[in-house]
N, C-alpha and C positions, 0 to 999 in steps of 0.2 A: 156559101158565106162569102162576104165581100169585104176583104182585110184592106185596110185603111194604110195609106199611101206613108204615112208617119208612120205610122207601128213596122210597117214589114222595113221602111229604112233604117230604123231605130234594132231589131231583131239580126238586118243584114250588119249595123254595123258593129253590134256588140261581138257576133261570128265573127270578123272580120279583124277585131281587135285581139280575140282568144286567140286566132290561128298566129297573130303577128307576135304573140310570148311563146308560143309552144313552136316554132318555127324554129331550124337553127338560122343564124344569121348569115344571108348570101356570103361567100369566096373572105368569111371568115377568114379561115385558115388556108389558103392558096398552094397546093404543094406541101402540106401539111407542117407551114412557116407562118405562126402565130402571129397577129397585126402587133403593130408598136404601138402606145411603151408595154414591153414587155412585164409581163408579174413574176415573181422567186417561182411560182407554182406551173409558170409557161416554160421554163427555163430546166426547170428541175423534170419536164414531161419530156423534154426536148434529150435530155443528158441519159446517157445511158448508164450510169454508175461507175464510170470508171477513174480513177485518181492518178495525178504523176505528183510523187512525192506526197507529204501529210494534209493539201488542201488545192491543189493544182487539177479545178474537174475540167478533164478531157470532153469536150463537144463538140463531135465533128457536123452534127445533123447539126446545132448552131452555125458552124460554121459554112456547112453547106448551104445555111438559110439565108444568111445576111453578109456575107462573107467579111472583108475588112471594113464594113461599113460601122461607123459610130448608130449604134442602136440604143436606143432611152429604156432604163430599166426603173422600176418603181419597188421600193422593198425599205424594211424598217430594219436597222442597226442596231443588234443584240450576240453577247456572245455568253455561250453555258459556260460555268464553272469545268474545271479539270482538264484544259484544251491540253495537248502536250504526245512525244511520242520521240520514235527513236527509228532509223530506217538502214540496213544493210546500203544501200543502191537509193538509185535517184536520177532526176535529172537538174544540171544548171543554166540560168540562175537559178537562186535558190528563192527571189523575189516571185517569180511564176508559178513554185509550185510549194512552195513551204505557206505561206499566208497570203491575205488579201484582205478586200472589205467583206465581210460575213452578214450578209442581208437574210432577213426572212420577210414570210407573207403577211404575218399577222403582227400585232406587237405583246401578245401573251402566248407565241410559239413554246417559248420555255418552260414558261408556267403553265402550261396545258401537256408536259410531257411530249414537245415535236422539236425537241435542241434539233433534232440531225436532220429536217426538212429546211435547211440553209442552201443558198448559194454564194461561194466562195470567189467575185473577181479580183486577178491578180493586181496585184496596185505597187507601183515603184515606190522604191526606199525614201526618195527626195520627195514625198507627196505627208511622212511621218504618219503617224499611228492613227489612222481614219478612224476605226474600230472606236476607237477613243474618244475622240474629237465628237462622232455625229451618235455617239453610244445612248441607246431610244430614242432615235427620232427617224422620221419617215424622210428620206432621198429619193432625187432623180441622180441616178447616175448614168452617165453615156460612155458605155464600154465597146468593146471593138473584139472579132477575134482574128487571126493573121496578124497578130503583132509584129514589125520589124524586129523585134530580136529576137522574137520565136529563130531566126536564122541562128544565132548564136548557143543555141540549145543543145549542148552534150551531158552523156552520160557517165554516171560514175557508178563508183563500189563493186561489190562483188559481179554481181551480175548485170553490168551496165548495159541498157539498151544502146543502140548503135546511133551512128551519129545522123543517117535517116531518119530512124523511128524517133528520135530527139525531137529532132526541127517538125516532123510531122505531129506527136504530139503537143507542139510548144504552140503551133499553130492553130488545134484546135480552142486553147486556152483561153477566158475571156480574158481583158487586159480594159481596163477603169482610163478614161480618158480624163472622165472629170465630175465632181459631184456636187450636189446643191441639196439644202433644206426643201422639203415641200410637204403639203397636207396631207394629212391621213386621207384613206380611200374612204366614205363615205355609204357604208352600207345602205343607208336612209334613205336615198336622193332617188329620181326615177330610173336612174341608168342603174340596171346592175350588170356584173361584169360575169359571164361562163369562164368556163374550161377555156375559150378559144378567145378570149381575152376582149371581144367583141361587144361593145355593149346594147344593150337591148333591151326592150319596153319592160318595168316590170307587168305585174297581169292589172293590178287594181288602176293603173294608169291605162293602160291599153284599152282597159274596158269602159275607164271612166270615159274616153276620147271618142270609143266609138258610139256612147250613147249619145255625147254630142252632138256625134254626124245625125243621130236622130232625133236630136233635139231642134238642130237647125234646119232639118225637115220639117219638122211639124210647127215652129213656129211661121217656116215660112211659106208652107200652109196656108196657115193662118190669116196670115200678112193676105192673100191671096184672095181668100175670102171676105174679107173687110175692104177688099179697094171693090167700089164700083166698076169702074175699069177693067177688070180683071184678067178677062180674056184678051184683051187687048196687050196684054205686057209678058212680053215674054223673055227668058232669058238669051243673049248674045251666045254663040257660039264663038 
């Protein structure tokens, strides 16, 4: 049987488009350091669970990833009811690791039972109550870890970590350079966004694109056979 030169391009490109959704996206993740702008849920993959003082998360694999570079984070501004607490020890300041701006991924985190899928960057006194200020609405913030006063980071109370492990956790701390209003993410659109922050064809675009390629096979086919000329015209290399 003799398969017609449009069908099997139209056949190769619809394959061609399934494999390019079910693919992961090339050097994505480079050294398993999520592309920019970062999402709460890249961030929160990256963090290993560890806290200095009541919201100060320690991230060293961030920090090994982007090191003191301002990195762009995307996340919606909400905080749960009952925030509050009491701690033997610690470390200072108390701006690094007691509060910050409290971003999540979605903006029904709360109302969906996910309060504690937040991440907390630390954000100086003289910048006033962001939490506040940007409270549900979607930001770009550009935060940074190896803050200059991560060096000023001592320990206190009963069991203070040492003045080392201070600076070295102060260092892995994100620290807010600067923030801005911006759009919600757009589920809808054809980009959607993985694990690895990467965006990538959805499938009904993919496939719509490759039937294309076989469309504009077959019309130009077509075209091919309607010129008299035909054999005579060929494509340019």
């Amino acid at each position: 049987m003799r398969v017609r030169p449009w069908l099997l391009a139209t056949v190769l490109g619809v394959v061609a488009g399934a494999s390019l959704w079910v693919s992961p996206p090339p050097a994505a993740r480079a050294a398993g350091c999520p592309a920019t702008p970062l999402t709460v849920a890249e961030l929160r993959d990256l963090w290993e669970g560890e806290y200095a003082g009541f919201a100060g998360m320690t991230n060293p694999a961030g920090r090994a990833c982007y090191g003191g570079a301002d990195v762009p984070v995307i996340g919606y501004v909400d905080m749960p009811e009952g925030l509050g607490g009491t701690s033997a020890s610690g470390i200072k300041p108390a701006w690094m690791t007691e509060w910050g701006l409290m971003l999540y991924g979605a903006s029904n985190a709360i109302s969906t039972n996910h309060a504690n899928d937040s991440y907390v960057i630390a954000t100086r006194p003289r910048l006033g109550d962001l939490n506040e200020r940007y409270r549900h609405r979607w930001v770009l913030a550009m935060a940074h870890f190896d803050d200059p006063a991560a060096r000023t980071c001592r320990g206190w109370g009963v069991d203070k970590p040492s003045k080392k492990e201070s600076v070295s956790v102060c260092r892995s701390i994100m620290v807010l350079s600067s923030v801005s209003t911006t759009s919600a993410p757009d589920s809808s659109t054809a980009a959607i966004v993985g694990s690895s922050g990467a965006p990538r064809l959805a499938l009904p675009v993919a496939l719509l694109a490759a039937a294309g390629l076989g469309t504009v096979a077959w019309v130009g086919r077509a075209r091919r056979l309607r010129s008299p000329d035909r054999e005579s015209k060929r494509p340019g290399r």
